[in-house]
C-alpha positions in Angstrom: -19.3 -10.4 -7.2 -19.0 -6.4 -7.9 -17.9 -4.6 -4.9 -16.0 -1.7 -4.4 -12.7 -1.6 -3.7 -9.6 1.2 -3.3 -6.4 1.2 -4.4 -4.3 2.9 -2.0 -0.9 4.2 -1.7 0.7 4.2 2.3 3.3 7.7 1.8 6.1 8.9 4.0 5.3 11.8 5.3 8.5 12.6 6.0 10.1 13.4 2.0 6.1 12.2 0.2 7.6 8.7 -1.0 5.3 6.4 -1.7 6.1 3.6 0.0 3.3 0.6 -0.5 0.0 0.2 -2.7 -2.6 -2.3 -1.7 -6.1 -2.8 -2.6 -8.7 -3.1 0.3 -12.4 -2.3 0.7 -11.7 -0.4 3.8 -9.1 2.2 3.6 -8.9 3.8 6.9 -9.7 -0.1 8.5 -7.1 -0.9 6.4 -4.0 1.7 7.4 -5.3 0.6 11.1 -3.9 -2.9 10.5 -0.9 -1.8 8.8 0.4 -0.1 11.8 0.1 -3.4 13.8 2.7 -4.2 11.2 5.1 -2.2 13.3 6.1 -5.1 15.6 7.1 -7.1 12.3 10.7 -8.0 11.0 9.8 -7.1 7.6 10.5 -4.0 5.2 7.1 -2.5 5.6 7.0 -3.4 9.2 10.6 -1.7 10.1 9.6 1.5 7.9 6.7 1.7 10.0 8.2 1.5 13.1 10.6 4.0 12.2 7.8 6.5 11.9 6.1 5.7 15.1 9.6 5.9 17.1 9.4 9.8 15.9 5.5 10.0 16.6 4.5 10.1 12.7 2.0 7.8 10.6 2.1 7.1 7.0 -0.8 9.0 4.7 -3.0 6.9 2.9 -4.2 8.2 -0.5 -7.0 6.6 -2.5 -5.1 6.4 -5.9 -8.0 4.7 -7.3 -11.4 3.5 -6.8 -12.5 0.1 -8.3 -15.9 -1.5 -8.7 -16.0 -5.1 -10.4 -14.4 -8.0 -9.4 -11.4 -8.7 -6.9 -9.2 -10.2 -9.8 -10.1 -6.6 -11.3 -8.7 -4.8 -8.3 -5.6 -7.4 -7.8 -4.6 -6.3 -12.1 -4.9 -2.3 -11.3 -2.9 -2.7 -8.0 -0.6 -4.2 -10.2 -0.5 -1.8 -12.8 0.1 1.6 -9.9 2.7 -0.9 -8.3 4.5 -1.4 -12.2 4.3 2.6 -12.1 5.1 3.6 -9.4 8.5 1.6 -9.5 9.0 2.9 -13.0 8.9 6.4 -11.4 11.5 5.9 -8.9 9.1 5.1 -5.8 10.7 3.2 -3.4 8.1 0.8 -2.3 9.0 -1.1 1.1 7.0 -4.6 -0.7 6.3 -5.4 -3.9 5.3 -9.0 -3.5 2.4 -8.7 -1.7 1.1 -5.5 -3.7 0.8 -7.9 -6.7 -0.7 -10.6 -4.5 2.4 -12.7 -5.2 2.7 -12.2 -9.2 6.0 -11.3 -10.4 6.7 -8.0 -11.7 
């Protein structure tokens, strides 16, 4: 099925890192449930609740818009995950950006 979709980048506003991609067809839905994350044990969920103990959010930016099939999404969510880490990012979760595939 051929449905849009967003790849998205969640960045620190505190120094502009990026910090996680994902794919979704709901952005700001999206970002909503991510900050539920904040009560996790995990590297995305302790970043996040490091910014909400100082009152700040993460900024979501649409690094690209998809239309075609999920496993179309999944391979360009890998590809701005493979970049992004080439460039120094220091993503918070890798393994769930590229829906378990290794990098």
């Amino acid at each position: 099925m051929r449905t849009t979709r967003f790849i998205y980048a969640l960045i620190d506003v505190r120094d502009n890192s990026v910090r996680y991609v994902g794919v979704t067809k709901d952005a700001f839905a999206r970002l909503g449930q991510h900050m539920q994350d904040a009560d996790k044990n995990t590297p995305k969920g302790l970043w996040l609740a490091e910014l909400r103990a100082r009152g700040l959010y993460p900024r979501l930016e649409i690094l690209e818009t998809i239309t075609g099939t999920r496993q179309r999404a999944y391979a360009r969510e890998r590809h701005w995950t493979v970049k992004l880490l080439q460039n120094g990012e220091p993503l918070v979760e890798t393994t769930a950006t590229n829906n378990g595939l290794p990098l």
